[in-house]
Every structure is written in structure tokens, then in C-alpha cells.
C-alpha positions as CSV (number, residue, x, y, z in Angstrom):
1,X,58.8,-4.3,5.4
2,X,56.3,-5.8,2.7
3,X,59.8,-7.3,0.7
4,X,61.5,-8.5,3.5
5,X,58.5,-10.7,4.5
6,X,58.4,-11.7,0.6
7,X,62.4,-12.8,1.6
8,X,61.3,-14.9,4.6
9,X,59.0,-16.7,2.9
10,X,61.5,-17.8,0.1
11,X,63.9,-18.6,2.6
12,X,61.4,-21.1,4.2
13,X,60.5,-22.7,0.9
14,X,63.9,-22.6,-0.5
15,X,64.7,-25.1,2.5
16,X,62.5,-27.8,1.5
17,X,64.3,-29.8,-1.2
18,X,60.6,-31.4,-2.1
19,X,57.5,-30.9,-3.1
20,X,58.0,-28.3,-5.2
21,X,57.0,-24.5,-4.4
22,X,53.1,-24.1,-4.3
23,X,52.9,-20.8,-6.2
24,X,54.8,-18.2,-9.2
25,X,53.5,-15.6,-9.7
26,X,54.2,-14.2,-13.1
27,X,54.5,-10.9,-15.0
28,X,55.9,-9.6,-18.1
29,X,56.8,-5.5,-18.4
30,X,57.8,-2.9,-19.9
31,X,58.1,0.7,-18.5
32,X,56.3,-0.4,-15.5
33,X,57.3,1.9,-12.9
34,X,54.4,4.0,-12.2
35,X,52.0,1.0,-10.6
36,X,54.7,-2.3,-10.3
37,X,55.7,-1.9,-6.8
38,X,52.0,-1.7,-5.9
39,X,51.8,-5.0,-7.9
40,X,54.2,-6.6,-6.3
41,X,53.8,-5.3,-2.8
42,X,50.1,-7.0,-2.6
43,X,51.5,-10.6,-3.8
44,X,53.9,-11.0,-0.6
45,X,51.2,-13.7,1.3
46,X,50.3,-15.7,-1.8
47,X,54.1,-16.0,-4.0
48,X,56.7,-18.8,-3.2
49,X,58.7,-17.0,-6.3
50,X,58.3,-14.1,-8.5
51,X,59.2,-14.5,-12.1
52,X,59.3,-11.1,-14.3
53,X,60.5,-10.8,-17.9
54,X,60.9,-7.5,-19.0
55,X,61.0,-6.8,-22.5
56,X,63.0,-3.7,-22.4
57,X,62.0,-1.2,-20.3
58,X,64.4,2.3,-20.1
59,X,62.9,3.8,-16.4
60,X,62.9,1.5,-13.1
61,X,60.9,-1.4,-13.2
62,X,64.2,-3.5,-13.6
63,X,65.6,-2.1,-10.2
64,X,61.6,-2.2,-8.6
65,X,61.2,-5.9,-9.7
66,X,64.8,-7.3,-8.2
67,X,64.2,-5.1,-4.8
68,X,61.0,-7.5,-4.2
69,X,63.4,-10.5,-5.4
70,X,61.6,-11.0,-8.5
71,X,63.9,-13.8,-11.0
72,X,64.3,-11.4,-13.6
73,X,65.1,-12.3,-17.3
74,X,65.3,-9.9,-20.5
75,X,64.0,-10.7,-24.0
76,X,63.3,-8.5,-26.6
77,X,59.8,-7.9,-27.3
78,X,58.7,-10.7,-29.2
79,X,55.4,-9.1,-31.0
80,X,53.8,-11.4,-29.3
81,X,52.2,-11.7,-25.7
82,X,51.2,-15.1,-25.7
83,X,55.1,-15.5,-26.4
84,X,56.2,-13.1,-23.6
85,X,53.7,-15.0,-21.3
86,X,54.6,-18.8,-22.0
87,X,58.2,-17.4,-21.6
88,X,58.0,-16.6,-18.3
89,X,55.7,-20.0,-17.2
90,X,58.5,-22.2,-19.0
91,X,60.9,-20.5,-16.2
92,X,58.2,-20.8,-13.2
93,X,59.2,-23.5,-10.8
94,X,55.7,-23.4,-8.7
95,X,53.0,-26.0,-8.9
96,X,50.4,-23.7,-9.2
97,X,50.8,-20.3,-11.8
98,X,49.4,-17.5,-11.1
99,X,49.4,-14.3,-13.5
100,X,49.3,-10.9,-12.7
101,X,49.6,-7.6,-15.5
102,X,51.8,-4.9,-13.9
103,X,48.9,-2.5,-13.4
104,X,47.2,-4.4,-10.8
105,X,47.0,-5.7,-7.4
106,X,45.4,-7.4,-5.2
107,X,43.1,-5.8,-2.5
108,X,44.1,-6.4,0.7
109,X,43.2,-10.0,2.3
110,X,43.0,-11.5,-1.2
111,X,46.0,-12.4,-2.1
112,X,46.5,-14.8,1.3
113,X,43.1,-16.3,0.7
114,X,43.8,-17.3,-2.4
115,X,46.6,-19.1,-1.2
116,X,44.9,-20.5,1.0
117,X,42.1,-21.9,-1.6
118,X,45.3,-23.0,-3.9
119,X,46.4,-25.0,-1.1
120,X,43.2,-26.8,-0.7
121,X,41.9,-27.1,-4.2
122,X,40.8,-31.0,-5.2
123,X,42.9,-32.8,-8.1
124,X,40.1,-32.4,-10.8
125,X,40.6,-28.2,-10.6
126,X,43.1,-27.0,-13.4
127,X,42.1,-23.4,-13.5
128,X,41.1,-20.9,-11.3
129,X,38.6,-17.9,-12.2
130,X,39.0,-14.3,-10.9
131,X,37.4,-10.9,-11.6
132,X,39.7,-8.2,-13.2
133,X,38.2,-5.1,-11.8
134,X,38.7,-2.0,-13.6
135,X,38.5,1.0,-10.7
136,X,38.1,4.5,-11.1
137,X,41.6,5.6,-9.6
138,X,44.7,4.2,-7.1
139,X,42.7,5.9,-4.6
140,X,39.2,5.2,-5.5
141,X,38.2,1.5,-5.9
142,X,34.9,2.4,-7.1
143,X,34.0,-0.3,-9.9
144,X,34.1,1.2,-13.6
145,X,33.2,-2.5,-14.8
146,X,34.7,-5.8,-14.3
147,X,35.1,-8.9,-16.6
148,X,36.3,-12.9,-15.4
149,X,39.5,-14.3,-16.3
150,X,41.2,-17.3,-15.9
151,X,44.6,-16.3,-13.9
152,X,45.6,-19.1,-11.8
153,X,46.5,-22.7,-12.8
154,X,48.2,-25.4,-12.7
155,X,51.8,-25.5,-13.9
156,X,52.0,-28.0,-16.5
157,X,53.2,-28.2,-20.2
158,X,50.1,-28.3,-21.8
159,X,48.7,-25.1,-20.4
160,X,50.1,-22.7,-22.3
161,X,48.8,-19.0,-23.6
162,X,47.8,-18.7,-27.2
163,X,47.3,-16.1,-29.3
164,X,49.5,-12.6,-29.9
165,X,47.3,-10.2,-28.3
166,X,44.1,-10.0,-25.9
167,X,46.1,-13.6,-25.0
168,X,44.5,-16.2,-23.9
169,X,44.7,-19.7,-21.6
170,X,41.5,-21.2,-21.6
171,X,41.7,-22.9,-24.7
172,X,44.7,-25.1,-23.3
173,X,42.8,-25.7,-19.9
174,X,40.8,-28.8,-21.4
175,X,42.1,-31.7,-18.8
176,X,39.8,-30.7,-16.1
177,X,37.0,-27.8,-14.2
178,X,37.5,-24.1,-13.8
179,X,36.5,-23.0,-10.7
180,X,34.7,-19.7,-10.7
181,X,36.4,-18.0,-7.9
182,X,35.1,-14.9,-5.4
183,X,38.7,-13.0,-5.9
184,X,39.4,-9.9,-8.0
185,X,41.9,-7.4,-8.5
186,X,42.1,-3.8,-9.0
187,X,42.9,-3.2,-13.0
188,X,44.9,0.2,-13.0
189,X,45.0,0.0,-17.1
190,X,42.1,1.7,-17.9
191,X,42.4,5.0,-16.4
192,X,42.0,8.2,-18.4
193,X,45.4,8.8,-18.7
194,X,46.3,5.1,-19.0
195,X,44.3,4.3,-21.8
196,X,45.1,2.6,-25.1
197,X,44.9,5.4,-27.6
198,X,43.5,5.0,-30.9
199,X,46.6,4.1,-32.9
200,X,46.9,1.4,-30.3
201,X,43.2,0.0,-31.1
202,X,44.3,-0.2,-34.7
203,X,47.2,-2.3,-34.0
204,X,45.7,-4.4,-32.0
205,X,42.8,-5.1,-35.3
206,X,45.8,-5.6,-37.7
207,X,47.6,-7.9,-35.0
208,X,44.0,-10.3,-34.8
209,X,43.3,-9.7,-38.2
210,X,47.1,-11.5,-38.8
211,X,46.1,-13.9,-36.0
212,X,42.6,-15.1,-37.5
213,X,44.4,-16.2,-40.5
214,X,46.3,-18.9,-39.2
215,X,43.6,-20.4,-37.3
216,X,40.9,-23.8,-38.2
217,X,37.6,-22.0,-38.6
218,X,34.9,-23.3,-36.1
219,X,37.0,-23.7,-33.3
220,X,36.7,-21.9,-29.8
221,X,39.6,-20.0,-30.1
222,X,38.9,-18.9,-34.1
223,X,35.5,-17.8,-32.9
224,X,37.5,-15.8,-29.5
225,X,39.6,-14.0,-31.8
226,X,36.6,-13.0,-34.1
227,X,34.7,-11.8,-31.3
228,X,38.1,-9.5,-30.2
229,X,38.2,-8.3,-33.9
230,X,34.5,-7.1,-33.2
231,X,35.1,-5.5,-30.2
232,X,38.5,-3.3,-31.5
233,X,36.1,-2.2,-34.4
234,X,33.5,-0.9,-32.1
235,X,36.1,0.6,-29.5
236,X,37.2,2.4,-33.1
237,X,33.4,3.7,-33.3
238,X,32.8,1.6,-36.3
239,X,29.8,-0.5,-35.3
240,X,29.0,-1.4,-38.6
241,X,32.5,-3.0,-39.3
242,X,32.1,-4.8,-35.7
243,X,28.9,-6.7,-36.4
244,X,30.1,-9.2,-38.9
245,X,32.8,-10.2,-36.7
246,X,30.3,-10.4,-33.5
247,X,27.2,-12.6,-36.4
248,X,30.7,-14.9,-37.3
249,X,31.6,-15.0,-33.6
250,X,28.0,-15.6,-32.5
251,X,27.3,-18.4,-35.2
252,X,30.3,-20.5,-34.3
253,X,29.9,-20.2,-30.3
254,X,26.0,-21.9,-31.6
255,X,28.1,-24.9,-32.9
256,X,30.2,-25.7,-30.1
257,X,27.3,-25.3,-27.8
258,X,25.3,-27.7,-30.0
259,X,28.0,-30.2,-29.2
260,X,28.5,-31.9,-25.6
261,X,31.9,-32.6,-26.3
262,X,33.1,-29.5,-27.4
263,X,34.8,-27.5,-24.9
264,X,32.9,-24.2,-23.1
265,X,33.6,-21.1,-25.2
266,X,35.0,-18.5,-22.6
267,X,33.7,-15.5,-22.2
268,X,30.6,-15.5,-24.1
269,X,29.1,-13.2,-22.1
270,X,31.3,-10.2,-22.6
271,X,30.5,-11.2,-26.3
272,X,26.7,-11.1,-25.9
273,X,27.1,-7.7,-24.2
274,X,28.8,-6.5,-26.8
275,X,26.3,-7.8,-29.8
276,X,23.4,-6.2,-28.1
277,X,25.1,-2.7,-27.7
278,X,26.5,-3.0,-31.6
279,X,22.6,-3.5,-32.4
280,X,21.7,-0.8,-30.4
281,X,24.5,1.6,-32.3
282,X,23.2,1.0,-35.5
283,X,19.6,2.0,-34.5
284,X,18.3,-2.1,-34.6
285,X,16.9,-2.0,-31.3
286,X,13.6,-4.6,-32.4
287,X,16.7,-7.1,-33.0
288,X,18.6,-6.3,-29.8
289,X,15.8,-6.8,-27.9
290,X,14.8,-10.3,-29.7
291,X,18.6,-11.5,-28.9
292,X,18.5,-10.2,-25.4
293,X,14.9,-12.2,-24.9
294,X,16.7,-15.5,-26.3
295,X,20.3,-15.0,-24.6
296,X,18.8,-14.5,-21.3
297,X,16.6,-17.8,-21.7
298,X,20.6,-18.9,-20.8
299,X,22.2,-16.2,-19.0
300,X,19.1,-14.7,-16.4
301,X,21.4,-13.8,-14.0
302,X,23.6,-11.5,-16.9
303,X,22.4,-7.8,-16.2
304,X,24.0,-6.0,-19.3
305,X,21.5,-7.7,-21.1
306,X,18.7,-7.2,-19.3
307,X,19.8,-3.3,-19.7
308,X,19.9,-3.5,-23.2
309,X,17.0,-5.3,-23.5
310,X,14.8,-2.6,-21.4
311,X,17.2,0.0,-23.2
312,X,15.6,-1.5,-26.6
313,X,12.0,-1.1,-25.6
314,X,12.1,2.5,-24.8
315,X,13.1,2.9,-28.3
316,X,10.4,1.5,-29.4
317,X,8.3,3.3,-27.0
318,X,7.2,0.1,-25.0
319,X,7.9,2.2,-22.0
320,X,6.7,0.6,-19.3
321,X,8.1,-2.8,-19.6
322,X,11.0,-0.9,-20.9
323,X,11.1,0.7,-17.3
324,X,10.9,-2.8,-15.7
325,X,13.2,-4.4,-17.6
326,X,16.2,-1.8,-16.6
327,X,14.7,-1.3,-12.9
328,X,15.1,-5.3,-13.1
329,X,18.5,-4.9,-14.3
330,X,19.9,-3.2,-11.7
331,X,18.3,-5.4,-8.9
332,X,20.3,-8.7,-11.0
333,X,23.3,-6.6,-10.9
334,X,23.4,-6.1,-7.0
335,X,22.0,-9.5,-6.3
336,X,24.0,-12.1,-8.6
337,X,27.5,-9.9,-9.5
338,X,29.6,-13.0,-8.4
339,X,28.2,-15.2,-11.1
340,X,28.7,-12.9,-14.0
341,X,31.2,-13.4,-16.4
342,X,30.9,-9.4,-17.7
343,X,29.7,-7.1,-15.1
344,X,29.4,-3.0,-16.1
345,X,27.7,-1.4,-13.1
346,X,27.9,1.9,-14.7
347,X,24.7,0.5,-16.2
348,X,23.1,0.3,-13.2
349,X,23.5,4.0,-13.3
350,X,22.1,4.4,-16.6
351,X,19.6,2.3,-15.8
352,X,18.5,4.3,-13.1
353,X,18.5,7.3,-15.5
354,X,16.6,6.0,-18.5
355,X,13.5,4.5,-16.7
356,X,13.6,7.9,-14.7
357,X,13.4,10.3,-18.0
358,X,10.3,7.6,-19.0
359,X,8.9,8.0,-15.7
360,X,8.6,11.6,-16.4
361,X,7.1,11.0,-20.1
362,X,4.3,9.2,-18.6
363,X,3.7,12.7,-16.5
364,X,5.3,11.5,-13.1
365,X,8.2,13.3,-13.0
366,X,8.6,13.8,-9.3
367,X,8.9,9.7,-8.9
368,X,11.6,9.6,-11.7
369,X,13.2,12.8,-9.8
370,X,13.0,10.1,-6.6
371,X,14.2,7.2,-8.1
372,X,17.6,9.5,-9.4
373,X,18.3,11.2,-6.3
374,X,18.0,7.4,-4.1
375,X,21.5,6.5,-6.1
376,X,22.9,9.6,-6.5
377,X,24.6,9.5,-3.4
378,X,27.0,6.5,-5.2
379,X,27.8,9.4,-8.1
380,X,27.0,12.7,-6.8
381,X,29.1,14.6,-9.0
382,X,28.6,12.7,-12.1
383,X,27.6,15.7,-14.7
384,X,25.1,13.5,-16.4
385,X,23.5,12.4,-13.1
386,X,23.8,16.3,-12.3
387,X,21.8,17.5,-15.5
388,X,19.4,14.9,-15.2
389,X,18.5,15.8,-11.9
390,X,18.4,19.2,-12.8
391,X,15.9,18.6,-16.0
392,X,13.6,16.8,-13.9
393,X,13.3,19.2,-11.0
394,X,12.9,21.9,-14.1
395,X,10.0,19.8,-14.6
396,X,8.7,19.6,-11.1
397,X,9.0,22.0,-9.0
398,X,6.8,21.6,-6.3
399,X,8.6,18.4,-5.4
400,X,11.7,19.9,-3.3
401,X,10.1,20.1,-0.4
402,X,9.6,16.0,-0.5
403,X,13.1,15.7,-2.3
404,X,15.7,18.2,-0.7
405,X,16.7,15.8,2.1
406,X,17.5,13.3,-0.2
407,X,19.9,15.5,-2.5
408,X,23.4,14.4,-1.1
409,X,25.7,17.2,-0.1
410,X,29.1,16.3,-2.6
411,X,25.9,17.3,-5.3
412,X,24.6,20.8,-3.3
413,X,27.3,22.7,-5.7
414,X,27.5,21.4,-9.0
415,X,23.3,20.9,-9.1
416,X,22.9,24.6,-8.0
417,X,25.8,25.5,-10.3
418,X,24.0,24.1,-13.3
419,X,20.6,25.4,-12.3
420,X,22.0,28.5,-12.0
421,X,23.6,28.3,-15.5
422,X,20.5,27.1,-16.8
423,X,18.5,30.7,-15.6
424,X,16.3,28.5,-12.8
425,X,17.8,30.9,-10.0
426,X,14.5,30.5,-8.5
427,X,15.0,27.0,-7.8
428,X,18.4,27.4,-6.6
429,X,17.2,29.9,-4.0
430,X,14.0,26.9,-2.9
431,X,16.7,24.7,-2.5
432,X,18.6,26.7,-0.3
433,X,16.2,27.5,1.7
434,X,14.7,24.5,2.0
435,X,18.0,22.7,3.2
436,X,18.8,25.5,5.9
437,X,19.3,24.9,9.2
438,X,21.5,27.1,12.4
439,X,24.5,25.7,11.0
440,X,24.2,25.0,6.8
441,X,26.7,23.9,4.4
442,X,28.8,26.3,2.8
443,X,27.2,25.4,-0.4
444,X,23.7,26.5,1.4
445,X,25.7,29.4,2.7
446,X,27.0,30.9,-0.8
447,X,23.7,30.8,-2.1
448,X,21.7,32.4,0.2
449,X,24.4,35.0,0.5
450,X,23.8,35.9,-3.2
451,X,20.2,36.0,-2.7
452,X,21.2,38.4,-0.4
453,X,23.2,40.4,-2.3
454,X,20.7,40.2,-5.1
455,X,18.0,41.5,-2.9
456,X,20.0,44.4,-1.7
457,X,21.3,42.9,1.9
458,X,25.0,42.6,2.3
459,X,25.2,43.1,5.8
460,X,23.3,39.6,5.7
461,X,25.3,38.2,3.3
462,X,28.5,38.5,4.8
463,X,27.2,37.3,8.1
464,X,26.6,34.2,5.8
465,X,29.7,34.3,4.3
466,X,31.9,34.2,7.6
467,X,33.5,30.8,8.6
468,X,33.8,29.5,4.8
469,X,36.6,27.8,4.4
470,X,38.0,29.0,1.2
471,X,40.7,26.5,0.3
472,X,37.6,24.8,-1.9
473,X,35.4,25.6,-4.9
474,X,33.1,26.9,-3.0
475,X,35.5,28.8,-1.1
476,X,36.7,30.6,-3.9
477,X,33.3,31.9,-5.1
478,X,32.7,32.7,-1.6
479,X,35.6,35.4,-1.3
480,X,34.0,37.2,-4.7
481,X,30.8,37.5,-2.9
482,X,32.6,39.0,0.2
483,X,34.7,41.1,-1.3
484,X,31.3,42.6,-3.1
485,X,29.5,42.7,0.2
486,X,32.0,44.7,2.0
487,X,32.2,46.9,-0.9
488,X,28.2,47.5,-0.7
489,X,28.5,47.5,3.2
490,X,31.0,50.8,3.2
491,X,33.0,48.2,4.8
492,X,36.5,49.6,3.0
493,X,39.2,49.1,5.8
494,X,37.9,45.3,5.9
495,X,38.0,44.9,2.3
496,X,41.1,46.3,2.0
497,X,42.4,44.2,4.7
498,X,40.8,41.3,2.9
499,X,42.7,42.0,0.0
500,X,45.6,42.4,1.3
501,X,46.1,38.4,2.1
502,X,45.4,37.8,-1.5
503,X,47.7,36.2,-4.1
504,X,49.3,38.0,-7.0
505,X,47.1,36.2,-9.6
506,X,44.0,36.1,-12.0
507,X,41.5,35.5,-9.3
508,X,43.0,38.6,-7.4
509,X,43.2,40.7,-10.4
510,X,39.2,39.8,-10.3
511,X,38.6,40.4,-6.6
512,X,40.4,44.2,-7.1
513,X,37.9,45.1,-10.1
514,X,35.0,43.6,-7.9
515,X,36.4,46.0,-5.0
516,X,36.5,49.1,-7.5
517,X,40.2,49.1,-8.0
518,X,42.0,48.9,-11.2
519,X,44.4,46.5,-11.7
520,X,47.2,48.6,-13.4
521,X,48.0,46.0,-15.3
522,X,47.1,43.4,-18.1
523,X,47.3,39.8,-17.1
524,X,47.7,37.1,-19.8
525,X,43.8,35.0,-19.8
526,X,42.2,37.6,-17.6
527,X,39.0,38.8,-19.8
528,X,38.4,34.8,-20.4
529,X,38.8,34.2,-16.7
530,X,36.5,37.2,-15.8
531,X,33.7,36.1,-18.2
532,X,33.6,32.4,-16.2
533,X,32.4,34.5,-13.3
534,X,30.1,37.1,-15.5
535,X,26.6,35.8,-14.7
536,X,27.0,35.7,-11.0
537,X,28.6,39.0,-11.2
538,X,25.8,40.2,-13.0
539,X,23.2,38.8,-11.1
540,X,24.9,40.2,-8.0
541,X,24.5,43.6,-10.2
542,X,27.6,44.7,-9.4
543,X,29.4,47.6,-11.1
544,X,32.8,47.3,-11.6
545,X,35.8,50.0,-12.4
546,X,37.0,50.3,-15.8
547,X,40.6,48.8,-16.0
548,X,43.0,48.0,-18.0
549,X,43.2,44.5,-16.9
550,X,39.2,44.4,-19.4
């Protein structure tokens, strides 16, 4: 449906013999199949053409790209994306470029009122300014961080990418403003199973390394590529390689700065970001915090720095400035995120964490054990978030009384879990009890049904037990503790017809030992798999048959 709008709106254009089409979107590709369509799908309200070069790909982007009437064109990888990029421009017939990497799209509503703004945009605009927004998943848009990039502008030969990797077109965009846009989209690229490996990183260095020799020193794109060299070196954990490149980077961003004529080095503040955290990595946190202190003098409104900087001065034990400084940090993230060139707001997270673990050195546990669980609810199963959490109710627990309500429940069963692991049963059970109610969670549920069993009352643990659904975590640990209640209940038609329903596998070779019946056979895994469960077994102090399945 999505393409054959795409086709009517070509048809329209085609028709006019002049002006020329308002917008190309462009992409090069190769191997793109897994997110293209979704690419190409969001750009049906803003494209008058598509233009893809493909560089030779072996699955089905080629047939993907021509069923959304893209103008395709081959060309053998060139070594060189700046190369690949310009290729396709050269080929766009739009006023107006727009660039877009097959591993992203456009949320819905943006991509029409962008076109919109394109249409309207005054004569003195050459460039356009979005947010590349790398997400968590297809299906979860959560923000991982996000960074601004110039991806729209005007069609002319003069603009032009430069530069053979991490590419750039800022540098050529000197004949008028960039407009710092509100648009974004979704960056697929950075997934876990998406991600550059480390062989990748290294080419990368060599292919900027290569690059940085053929450029003028002191020039804004000289001192861009030194930056990038800093940044591959630190993504190769080698901070100590990265921070010449960043000084070099750094002192030549100074010069053009000092000169009103010289052009606006792009993305300076990803670079600044970047410095402060290589200080940080090799232990000079009294400088990171001095560079913060004079970058934000420019920046205020940049709240990676303002981490850093309160980052810095719990290192040096200046805690409670330290504490306002990254409390301060995350208040400038969600206030002023439009007008930051580099935006992380996993740091806001982190944020959150630090000044709550100096909270609790200063003896106020409970309020750092506050402050974690009022954003929790944005990463309730984060394992850091999780174990933090955990520490600082370790440390006081008197407060779950004030606190339980505020615990969100995708968190109920990986905090108990690790409280559990940690030998704090005793907490786990005031938790339980202090969130139930006539109708509890199953979370709630599981736990009080091992207290039960623990205590020596199965007949009140299975009435717990009943109605959990068991297609879930949960679930599953759930049928061990029935299957153990009705065992203790002399319950052993139920039991066996609870078994009966049960798949052939490792979790029903445990359920059979838990019931007192031997397996009769050995199952491949099994004694790893049966040790998982061992301290909840053992807490439950259950005996179980000898079989040979141990």
C-alpha cells in the first residue's frame, strides 16, 4: 500500500516538466535486507525520487529497493563512502538531498513534516540538521543515545561528502546557515547483534589514519578526522592512544574558534564528551573536571559534561557538589535535549546511580534508595539498576515500608531474585508481604508460596500458587514450587496429573526428581540445569530421589 502511494506521488511530479522535483532521497547498500524495506517504507510522504547504489550486495536488497521504485545503479565498492555517497547525489535530480543509511527510518509523522519544512525553508538555509537516534530495538524506541547530523541539503555541486569513512558534508556547506532541526530517526546500526566488531574498529583507524595524511593541518576537517582517530582508539579500549588525537583535535577546534571567519567546526560537542570520558579512563579526573568547568562556560545546556564533571568530583571525594552537579545533569538533559549536539541519556541513569551510592556514603541511604527507585520505572530490569537497588536496601532495611510502593512491578522478580541470591531471604519475604494485597502479582505470589513452603505450609502455598500463568519466568519457577507442595500435601493423584501435561525435557526431568520419581534416564546438561535451581530447592528443603539423571 506504502509503495504504491510512493508510485502516485512520482507519477504526479513526473508530470510537471518544471521546477525540478523538491526531494531525493538517497542511500548506498550492501546486504541491506534485514532493515531496507523499513527504510524505505517511512520515506513515502517526503521523496519525489529514490536513488540507491548498491555496491554489491548477494541477498535481496536489489529486489526490496526496485519494489519501492528506487533508481537503482551498481558500482563496485569504492573503499570509499564519501565516494559511494557523492555517487549517488551526482545522479539525484531533486532540489533538495536528503540522506538516509539503510538501517534507519523515520518515525512516523516525520518524514511528511519534513517535507513540509523543506518546502518552506528561506533561500539563506543550505543544510538541514537532524538527530540520528540510536534505539534499543525495532520494537523498542527507547533512546540508547543520539548525536546531530547534517542530512538534508541543498542539491548543488559544491556540496559534496568528504572523507572515506565516518563521511562527512559539513565542511562543503559554507555558502549559507544550518538549521538545527526538531526531526530524528531511529538508527538500527547499533544493536547488539548489529554492531561493528573489533576488526571493523581497526579498519576504520587505518582507513583515518590513511585519510589524515592527505589533509592541510589546521583545517576543520583535519581536526574532524583527528577527533574520529580518537574516538576508534577509545572504542578499541586504548584511552591512552585516544588522548593525543582528542589534545590535537582540541587544540585546532581553539584556532578556528579564535577566528570569526573561520567556519563552525561540527560536532564539537560529541568531541568534548569524548575528551572528558578519556580523562576520566586514565584516572585524571582533577583535569576532567577543570575542562568540563571551562567547556561548559560555552556549552551549559551540554549534559554529558555536566555528568562527567560531577562524575570527576566524586573521585575526588567532593561529594556533595559531586551530587549536584550529576542531579543537575539529568534535569539539563530532560529540559534542553533539542539543543544538544551529543545527547547520551543512559547518563541520566548513571547519574541517578552515582549521586545515590554518595547519598548513602554520607549515611542517608534510604534517600539515595528513593531517588533510584523514582526512575527505575524507565529501566526496571536493568541488572545494574537491579543490584544497586538491592545494595542499598541491604543497607536500609527499615525503609520498605516507605519504598515498596514505589518498586515497579517488571522489577518485583529480578530484585527478589538477586536478593535472594545474595542470602537477604529476609528481605525478600518484607517485600512480599509488604506489597500484598487480595489479588498480588505472581511475582508476590511465588514468594510468599516459598515462605510457605519454608515454614512447613503447603496447603497455603499451593493456594498461592493457583492461577499463575506459567508461560513466563515466573511461571516456570512457580510449577517447581507446586509440584513440591503437592508432594508435601499427600496430594499424589494431583501431582501426578500435573505431571502428566509436562514436556519431555530438562525442566521436566527436574519437576520428576522434585516429585520423588527417577528419571530413568540421563539427559545431556541436566546436573548444570539442576544446580541453577539448587538454592531455592534447598531453601524449600526438599529431598529428592536418587536418580540417574544426578
Amino acid at each position: 500500500m506504502r509503495v504504491s502511494d510512493t508510485r502516485h506521488r512520482k507519477k504526479a511530479h513526473s508530470s510537471e516538466k518544471s521546477p525540478r522535483p523538491l526531494v531525493s532521497v538517497c542511500l548506498i547498500g550492501k546486504d541491506e535486507e534485514r532493515f531496507l524495506d523499513r527504510a524505505l517504507s517511512s520515506i513515502t510522504d517526503l521523496a519525489d525520487e529514490i536513488v540507491f547504489v548498491d555496491t554489491g550486495s548477494h541477498d535481496r536488497t536489489l529486489e526490496i529497493a526496485k519494489a519501492h521504485r528506487a533508481r537503482v545503479f551498481e558500482i563496485p565498492w569504492p573503499n570509499d563512502f564519501s565516494a559511494a555517497r557523492n555517487y549517488s547525489i551526482d545522479r539525484a535530480r531533486g532540489r533538495w538531498i536528503v540522506v538516509l543509511d539503510c538501517d534507519e527510518e523515520f518515525p512516523p509523522g516525520q518524514a511528511a513534516s519534513l517535507r513540509g519544512d523543506i518546502e518552506k525553508v528561506g533561500p539563506g538555509t543550505v543544510g538541514i540538521q537532524i538527530s540520528q537516534a540510536n534505539v534499543r530495538s525495532v520494537d523498542d524506541h527507547r533512546l540508547v543515545d543520539s548525536g546531530k547530523t547534517i542530512r538534508v541539503f541543498r542539491n548543488t555541486p559544491a556540496h559534496r561528502y568528504q572523507g572515506p569513512i565516518h563521511e562527512q558534508i559539513a565542511h562543503s556547506l559554507t555558502d549559507g546557515q544550518i538549521w538545527n532541526s526538531p526531526y530524528y530517526v531511529w538508527h538500527y546500526g547499533f544493536l547488539a547483534d548489529v554492531v561493528k566488531d573489533k576488526a571493523k574498529i581497526e579498519r576504520n583507524y587505518l582507513m583515518l589514519l590513511d585519510y589524515l595524511a592527505t589533509l592541510q593541518p589546521g583545517g576543520t576537517l583535519h581536526s574532524y578526522v583527528l577527533s574520529q582517530l580518537g574516538r576508534e582508539c577509545q572504542r578499541m579500549g586504548k584511552p591512552n592512544d585516544a588522548d593525543p588525537y582528542f589534545r590535537l583535535s582540541l587544540e585546532a577546534v581553539k584556532v578556528t574558534e579564535a577566528d570569526p571567519t573561520a567556519p563552525h567546526f561540527p560536532y564539537f560537542d560529541a568531541l568534548s564528551v569524548y575528551y572528558a570520558e578519556n580523562l576520566l579512563q586514565l584516572g585524571k579526573s582533577e583535569e576532567a573536571a577543570e575542562f568540563c568547568l571551562q567547556r561548559l562556560q560555552v556549552s551549559p545546556w551540554l549534559a554529558d559534561l555536566w555528568f562527567f564533571l560531577g562524575y570527576a568530583e566524586l573521585i575526588q571525594e567532593k561529594t556533595a557538589i559531586g551530587i549536584t552537579h550529576l542531579l543537575w545533569s539529568t534535569a539539563v538533559a530532560d529540559v534542553r535535549r533539542q539543543q544538544q549536539e551529543f545527547f547520551s541519556p543512559s547518563r541520566s541513569i548513571t547519574a541517578y546511580q552515582n549521586a545515590a551510592l554518595a547519598l548513602s556514603r554520607l549515611g542517608a541511604p534510604d534517600a539515595g534508595l528513593q531517588l533510584l527507585l523514582s526512575v527505575s520505572k524507565d529501566v526496571p530490569e536493568d541488572p545494574g539498576m537491579v543490584a544497586k537497588i538491592s545494595d542499598l536496601l541491604l543497607q536500609a532495611p527499615h525503609a520498605i515500608p516507605a519504598v515498596q510502593a514505589l518498586v515497579p512491578e517488571p522489577m518485583l522478580w529480578p530484585l527478589m531474585q538477586h536478593l535472594f541470591a545474595v542470602g537477604a531471604y529476609d528481605l525478600v519475604r518484607s517485600l512480599a508481604r509488604a506489597r500484598f494485597t487480595d489479588d498480588p502479582n505472581p511475582t508476590v505470589r511465588f514468594w510468599l508460596a516459598t515462605d510457605a513452603l519454608h515454614t512447613g505450609d503447603p496447603a497455603r502455598a499451593i493456594s498461592l500458587l493457583n492461577g499463575i500463568d506459567t508461560r513466563n519466568e515466573v511461571g516456570a519457577y512457580a510449577q517447581l514450587a507446586r509440584v513440591v507442595a503437592y508432594r508435601r500435601s499427600g496430594r499424589h493423584d494431583e501431582l501426578a496429573s500435573f505431571l502428566s501435561t509436562a514436556p519431555q525435557d530438562l525442566y521436566h526431568a527436574l519437576q520428576r526428581e522434585l516429585a520423588g520419581i527417577p528419571s530413568g534416564e540421563f539427559l545431556e546438561g541436566y546436573a548444570v540445569y539442576r544446580a541453577h535451581f539448587a538454592p531455592l530447592v534447598n531453601f524449600w528443603g526438599q529431598e529428592v530421589a536418587a536418580s540417574s539423571t544426578n
